[in-house]
C-alpha positions as CSV (number, residue, x, y, z in Angstrom):
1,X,-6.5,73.5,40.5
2,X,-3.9,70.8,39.1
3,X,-5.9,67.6,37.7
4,X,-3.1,64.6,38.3
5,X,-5.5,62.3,36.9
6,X,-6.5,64.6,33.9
7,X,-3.0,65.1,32.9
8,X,-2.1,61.5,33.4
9,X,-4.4,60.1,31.1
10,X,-3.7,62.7,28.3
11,X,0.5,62.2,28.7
12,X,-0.3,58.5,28.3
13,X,-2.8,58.8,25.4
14,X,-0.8,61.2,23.3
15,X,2.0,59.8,20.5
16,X,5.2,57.8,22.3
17,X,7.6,60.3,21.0
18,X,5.5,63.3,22.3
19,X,5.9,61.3,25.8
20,X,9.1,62.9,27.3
21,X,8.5,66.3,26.1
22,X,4.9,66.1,27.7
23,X,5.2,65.0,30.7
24,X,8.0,67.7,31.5
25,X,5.4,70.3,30.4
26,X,2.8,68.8,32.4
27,X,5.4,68.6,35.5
28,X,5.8,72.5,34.9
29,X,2.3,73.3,35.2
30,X,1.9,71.6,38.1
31,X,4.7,73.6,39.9
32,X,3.2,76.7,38.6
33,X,-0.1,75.7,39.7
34,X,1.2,75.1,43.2
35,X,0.8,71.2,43.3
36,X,4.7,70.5,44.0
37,X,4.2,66.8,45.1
38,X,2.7,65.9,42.1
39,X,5.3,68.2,40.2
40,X,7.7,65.5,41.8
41,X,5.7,62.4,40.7
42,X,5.0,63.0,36.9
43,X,8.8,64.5,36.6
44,X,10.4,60.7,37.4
45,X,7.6,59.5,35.4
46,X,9.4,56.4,32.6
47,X,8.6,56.6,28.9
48,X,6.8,53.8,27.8
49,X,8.0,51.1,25.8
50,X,6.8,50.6,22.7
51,X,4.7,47.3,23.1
52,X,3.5,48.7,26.9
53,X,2.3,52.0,25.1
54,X,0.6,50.0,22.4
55,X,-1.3,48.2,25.0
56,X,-2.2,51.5,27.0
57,X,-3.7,52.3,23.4
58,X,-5.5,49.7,22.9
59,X,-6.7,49.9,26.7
60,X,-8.1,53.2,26.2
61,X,-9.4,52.9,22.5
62,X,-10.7,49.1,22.1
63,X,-12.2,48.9,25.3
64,X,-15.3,46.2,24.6
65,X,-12.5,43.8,23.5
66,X,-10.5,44.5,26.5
67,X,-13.1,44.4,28.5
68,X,-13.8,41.0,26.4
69,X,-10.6,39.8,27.5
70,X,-10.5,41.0,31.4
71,X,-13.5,38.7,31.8
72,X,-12.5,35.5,30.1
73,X,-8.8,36.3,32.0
74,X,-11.0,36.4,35.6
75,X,-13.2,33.1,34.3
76,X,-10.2,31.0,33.4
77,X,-8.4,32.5,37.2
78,X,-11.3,31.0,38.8
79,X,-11.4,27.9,37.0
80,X,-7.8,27.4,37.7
81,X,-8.7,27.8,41.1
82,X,-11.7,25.4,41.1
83,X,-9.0,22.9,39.4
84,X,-6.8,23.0,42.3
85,X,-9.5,22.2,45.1
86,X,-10.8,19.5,42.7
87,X,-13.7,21.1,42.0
88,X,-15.6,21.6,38.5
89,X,-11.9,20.8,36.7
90,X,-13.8,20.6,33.6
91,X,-14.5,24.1,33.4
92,X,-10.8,24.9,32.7
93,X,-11.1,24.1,29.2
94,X,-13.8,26.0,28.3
95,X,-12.6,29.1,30.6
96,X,-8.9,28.1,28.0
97,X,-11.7,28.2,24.9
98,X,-13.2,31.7,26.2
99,X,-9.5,33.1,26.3
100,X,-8.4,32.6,23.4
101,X,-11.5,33.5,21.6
102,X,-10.6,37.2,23.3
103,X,-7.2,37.0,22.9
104,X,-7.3,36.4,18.9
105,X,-10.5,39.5,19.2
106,X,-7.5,41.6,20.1
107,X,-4.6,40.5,18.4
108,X,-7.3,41.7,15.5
109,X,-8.5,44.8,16.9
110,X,-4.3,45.7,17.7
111,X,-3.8,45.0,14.1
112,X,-6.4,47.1,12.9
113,X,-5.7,50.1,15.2
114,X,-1.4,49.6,14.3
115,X,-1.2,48.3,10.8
116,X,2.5,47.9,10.3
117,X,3.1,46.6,14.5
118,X,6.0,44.4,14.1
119,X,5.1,41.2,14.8
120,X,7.6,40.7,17.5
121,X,5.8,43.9,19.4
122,X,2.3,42.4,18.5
123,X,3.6,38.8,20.4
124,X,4.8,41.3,23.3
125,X,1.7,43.1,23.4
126,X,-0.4,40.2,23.5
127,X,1.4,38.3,25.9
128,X,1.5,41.4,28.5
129,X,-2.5,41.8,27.8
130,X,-2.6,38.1,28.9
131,X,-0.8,38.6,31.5
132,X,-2.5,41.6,33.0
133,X,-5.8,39.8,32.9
134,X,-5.1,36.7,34.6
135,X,-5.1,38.4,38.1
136,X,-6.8,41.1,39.7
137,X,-4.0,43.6,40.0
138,X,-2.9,43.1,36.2
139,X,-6.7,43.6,35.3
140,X,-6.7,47.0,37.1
141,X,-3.7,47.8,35.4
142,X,-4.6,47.4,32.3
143,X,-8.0,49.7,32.9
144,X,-5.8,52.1,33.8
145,X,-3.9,52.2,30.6
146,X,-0.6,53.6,32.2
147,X,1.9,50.8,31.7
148,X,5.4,51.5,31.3
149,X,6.8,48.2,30.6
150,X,5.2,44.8,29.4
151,X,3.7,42.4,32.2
152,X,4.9,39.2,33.0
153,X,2.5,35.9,32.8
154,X,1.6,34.6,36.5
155,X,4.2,32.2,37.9
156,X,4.1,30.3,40.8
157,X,2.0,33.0,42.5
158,X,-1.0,32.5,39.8
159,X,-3.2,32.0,42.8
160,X,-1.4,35.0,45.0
161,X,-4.0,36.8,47.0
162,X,-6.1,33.6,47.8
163,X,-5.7,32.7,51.8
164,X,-3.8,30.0,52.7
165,X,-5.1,27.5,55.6
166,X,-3.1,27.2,58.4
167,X,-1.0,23.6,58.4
168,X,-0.2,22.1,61.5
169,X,3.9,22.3,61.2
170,X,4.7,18.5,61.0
171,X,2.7,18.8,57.2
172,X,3.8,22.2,55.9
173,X,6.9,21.1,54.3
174,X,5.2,18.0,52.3
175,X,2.5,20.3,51.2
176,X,4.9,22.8,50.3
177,X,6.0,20.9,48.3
178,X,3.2,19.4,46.9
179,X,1.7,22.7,46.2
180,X,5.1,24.1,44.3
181,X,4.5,21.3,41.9
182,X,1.0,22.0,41.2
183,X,1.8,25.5,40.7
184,X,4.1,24.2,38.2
185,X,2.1,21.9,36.4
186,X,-0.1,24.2,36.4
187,X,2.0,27.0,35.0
188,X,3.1,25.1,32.3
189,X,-0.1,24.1,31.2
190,X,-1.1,27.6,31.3
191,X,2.1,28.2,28.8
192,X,1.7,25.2,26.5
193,X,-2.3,27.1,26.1
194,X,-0.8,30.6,25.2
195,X,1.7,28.9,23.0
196,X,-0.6,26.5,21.0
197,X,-3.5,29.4,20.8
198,X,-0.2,31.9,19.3
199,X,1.2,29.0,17.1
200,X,-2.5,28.3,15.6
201,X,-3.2,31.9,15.3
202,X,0.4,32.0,13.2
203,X,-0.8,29.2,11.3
204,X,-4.0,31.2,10.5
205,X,-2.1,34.2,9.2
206,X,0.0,31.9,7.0
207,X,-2.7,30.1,5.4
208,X,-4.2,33.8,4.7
209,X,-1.1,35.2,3.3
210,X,-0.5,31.6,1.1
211,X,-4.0,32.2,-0.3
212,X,-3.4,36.0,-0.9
213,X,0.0,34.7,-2.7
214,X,-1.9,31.7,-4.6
215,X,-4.5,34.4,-6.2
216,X,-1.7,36.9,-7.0
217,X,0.1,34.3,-8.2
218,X,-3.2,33.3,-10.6
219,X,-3.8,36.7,-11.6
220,X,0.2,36.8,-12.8
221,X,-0.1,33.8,-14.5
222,X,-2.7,35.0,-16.5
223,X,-1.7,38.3,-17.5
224,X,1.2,36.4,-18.7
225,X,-0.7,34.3,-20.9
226,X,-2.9,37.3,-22.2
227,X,0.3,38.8,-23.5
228,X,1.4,35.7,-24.6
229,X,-1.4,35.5,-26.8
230,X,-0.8,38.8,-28.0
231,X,2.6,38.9,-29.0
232,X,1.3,35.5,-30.8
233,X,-1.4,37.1,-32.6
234,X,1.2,40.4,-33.5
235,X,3.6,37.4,-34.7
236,X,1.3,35.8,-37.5
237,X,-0.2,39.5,-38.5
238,X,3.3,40.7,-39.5
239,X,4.1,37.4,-41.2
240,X,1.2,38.1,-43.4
241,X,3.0,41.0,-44.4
């Protein structure tokens, strides 16, 4: 009998450029195995992009720092929401703290698993990892490790899901409105976070590499001098000739 799942999980594990030529052989077997509906599904099936099957990797292969990350992304969720009703807004900061902690755990672990990731794919696959675990939906999505294409970071719907009281009609405009600019605010606090916690963690990398450079640079400097010396030394012997 046809395993969809089975099949699934081993088309999105296996190499990117192995992708298209799996998933038509897996399509075949499930015609010849009867299962023409699923045949149908996986043959439509979209080759991952290249930071959305990094992510699908690290999903599957680094999963106590995703894991990491899903639950600091469902803490600062609910501390957002606690913020809006006015409750415990101090969390928010520490829930921020939490997140970036996990965040920088696998920007690490995605560096370690892809050593030459571009660092314009490692920005992508970070910020779709955020992304997908700041709501319940993207957190499932990234469990599943079958991502396609990179997620976007929540909008105005970062609370989406969460019931809305009814407002007598006379109010709902002002509140509506009142509302969209505390989703903004609030989005663009979100955003100035991710960008800070990216911008320090640049800054990190640059200091590394500046140090790497300064002891290279050292080591150079004194190679240099050693055959300095030498070619000194050489000098006065043949003079003494």
């Amino acid at each position: 009998m046809f395993d969809e799942e089975s099949e699934l999980d081993r088309l999105y594990a296996a190499p990117l450029e192995e992708f298209t030529k799996l998933r038509n052989e897996i399509a075949a077997l499930a015609r010849k195995e009867g299962d023409q509906e699923a045949a149908a599904r996986i043959a439509v099936l979209r080759k991952p992009s290249a930071s959305a099957w990094v992510v699908n990797q690290v999903s599957r292969n680094s999963q106590v720092d995703l894991q990491r990350l899903i639950n600091s992304g469902a803490a600062l969720e609910e501390a957002q929401r606690q913020s809006l009703s006015g409750k415990a807004a101090g969390g928010f900061e520490a829930a921020r703290k939490s997140e970036s902690d996990a965040v920088r755990l696998v920007r690490e672990a995605v560096k370690k698993m892809f050593p030459t990731v571009s660092a314009s794919i490692l920005d992508r696959v970070i910020t779709s990892m955020r992304a997908g675990a700041a709501s319940d939906e993207g957190r499932g999505l990234l469990r599943k490790g079958r991502l396609t294409e990179d997620l976007e970071p929540p909008g105005f719907g970062v609370f989406a899901g969460t019931p809305t009281p009814s407002l007598p009609k006379t109010t709902t405009t002002a509140a509506s409105r009142k509302q969209a600019k505390v989703d903004i605010l609030r989005k663009r606090r979100h955003e100035a976070g991710v960008k800070a916690d990216d911008l320090e963690e640049r800054a990190r990398e640059a200091e590394d590499a500046a140090t790497r450079a300064a002891k290279e640079a050292a080591a150079a400097r004194r190679r240099a001098d050693d055959a300095l010396a030498a070619v000194e030394k050489l000098d006065k012997e043949l003079s003494g000739l």
